[in-house]
C-alpha positions in Angstrom: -47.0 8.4 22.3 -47.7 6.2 19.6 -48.4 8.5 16.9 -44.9 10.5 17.0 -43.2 6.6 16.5 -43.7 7.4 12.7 -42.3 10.5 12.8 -39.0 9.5 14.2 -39.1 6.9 11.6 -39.3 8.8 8.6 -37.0 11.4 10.2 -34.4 8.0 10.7 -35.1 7.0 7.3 -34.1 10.6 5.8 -30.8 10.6 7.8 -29.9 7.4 6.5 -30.8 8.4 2.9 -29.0 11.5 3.6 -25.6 10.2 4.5 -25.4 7.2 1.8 -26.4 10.4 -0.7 -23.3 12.0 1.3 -20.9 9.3 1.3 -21.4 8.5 -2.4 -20.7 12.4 -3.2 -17.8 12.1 -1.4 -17.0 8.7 -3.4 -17.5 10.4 -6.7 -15.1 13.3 -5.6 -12.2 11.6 -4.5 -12.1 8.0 -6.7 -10.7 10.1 -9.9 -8.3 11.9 -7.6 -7.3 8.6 -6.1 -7.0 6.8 -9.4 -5.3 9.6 -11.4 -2.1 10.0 -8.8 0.8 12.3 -10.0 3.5 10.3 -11.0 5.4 11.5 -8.1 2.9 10.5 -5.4 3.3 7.2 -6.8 6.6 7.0 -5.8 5.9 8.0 -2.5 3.3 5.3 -2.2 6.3 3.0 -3.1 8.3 4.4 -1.4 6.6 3.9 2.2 4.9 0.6 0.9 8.8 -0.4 0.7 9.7 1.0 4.3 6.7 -0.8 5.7 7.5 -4.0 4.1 11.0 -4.1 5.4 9.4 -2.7 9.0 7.2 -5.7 9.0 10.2 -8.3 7.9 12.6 -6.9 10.7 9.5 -7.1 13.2 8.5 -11.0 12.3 12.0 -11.7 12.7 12.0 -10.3 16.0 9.1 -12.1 17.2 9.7 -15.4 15.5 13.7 -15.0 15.6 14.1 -15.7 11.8 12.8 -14.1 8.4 10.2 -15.7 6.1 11.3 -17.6 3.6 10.0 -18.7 0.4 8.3 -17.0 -2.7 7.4 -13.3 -2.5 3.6 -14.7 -2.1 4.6 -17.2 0.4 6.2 -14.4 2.4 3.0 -11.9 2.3 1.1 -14.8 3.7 3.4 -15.2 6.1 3.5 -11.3 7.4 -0.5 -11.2 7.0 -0.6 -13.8 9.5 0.0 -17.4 8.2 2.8 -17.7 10.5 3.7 -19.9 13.6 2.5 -17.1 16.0 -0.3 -16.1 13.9 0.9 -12.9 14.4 -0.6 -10.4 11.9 3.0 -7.9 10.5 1.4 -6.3 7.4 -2.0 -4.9 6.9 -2.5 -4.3 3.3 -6.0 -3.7 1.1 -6.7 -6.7 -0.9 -6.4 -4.8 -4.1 -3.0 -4.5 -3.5 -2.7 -7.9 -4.0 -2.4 -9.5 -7.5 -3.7 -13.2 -8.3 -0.8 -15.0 -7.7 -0.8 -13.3 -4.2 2.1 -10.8 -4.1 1.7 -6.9 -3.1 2.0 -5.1 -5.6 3.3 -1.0 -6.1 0.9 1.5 -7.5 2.0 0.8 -11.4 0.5 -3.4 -10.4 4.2 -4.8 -10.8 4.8 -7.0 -7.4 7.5 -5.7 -5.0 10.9 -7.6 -5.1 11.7 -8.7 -1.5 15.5 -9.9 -1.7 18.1 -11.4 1.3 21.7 -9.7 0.8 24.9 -11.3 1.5 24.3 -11.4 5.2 21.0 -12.2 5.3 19.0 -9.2 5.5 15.9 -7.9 3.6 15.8 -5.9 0.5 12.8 -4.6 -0.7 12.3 -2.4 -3.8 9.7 -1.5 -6.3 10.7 -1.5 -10.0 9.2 2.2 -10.2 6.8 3.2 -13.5 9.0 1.5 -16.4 7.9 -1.9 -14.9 11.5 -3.2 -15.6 13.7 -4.8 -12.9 16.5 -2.9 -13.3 18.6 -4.5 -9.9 17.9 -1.2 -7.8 21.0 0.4 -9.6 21.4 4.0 -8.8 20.7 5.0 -12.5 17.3 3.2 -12.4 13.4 4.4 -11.5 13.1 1.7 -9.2 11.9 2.8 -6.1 14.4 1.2 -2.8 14.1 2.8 1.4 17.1 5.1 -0.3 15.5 6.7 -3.1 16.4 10.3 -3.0 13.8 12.5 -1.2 14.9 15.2 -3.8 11.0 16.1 -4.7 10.3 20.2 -3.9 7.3 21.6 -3.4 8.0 23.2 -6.8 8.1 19.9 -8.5 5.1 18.7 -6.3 3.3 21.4 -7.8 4.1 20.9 -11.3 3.9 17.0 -11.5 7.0 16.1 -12.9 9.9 14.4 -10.6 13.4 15.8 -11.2 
């Protein structure tokens, strides 16, 4: 039984040079398609990076009966799990976080997480001119109420309306 040990190796060995040959194909294929996204499946990424900050804000609150407070980076830390509970609220790639420790939107401009008059969050993106333009209507900045006025026609065509 000894002699067919080998053989399994080797056969081992090309499986495991066969998938990492496979799974850097698959790398090459999808990284440009990844990093060249449509300007309008950008702002969809914001879009439900906003709705899952504000979900993670309304559930810390829940659990620790108040928001986080403090800088935008203090309150990431605190929704990643630096929190009295060590409860963990947001689960982001560390990419999506810049040096100064903020999440930041698919165009690398940190997400604005505001309190309104009666305390509660508001979270917006300030969309692909970068600017902060308040989250007024006329603006590209990217808020939970941005129009979902995208068609599969403008899908197609990569341009928003």
């Amino acid at each position: 039984m000894k002699p067919a040990q080998p053989a399994k190796r080797r056969l081992l060995g090309w499986l495991v040079v066969f998938f990492l040959v496979t799974a850097a194909m698959f790398v090459g294929l999808l990284l440009p398609a990844i990093l060249h996204a449509s300007p309008i499946e950008k702002r969809l990424v914001a879009k439900v990076d906003v709705l899952n900050l504000e979900s993670a804000l309304e559930a810390y609150r829940t659990v620790l009966g108040k928001y986080p407070t403090g800088t935008a980076a203090q309150i990431l830390s605190a929704l990643r799990g630096e929190n009295a509970s060590s409860n963990t609220f947001l689960t982001i790639a560390p990419h999506r976080v810049n040096a100064a420790g903020e999440y930041v939107d698919t165009w690398r401009t940190p997400y604005r997480i505001t309190f309104d008059g009666t305390g509660k969050p508001f979270v917006y993106s300030f969309g692909p001119d970068r600017q902060d333009n308040q989250a007024s209507p006329q603006s590209d900045d990217v808020t939970r109420n941005t129009p979902e006025t995208w068609t599969k026609r403008s899908l197609f065509s990569g341009r928003i309306p």
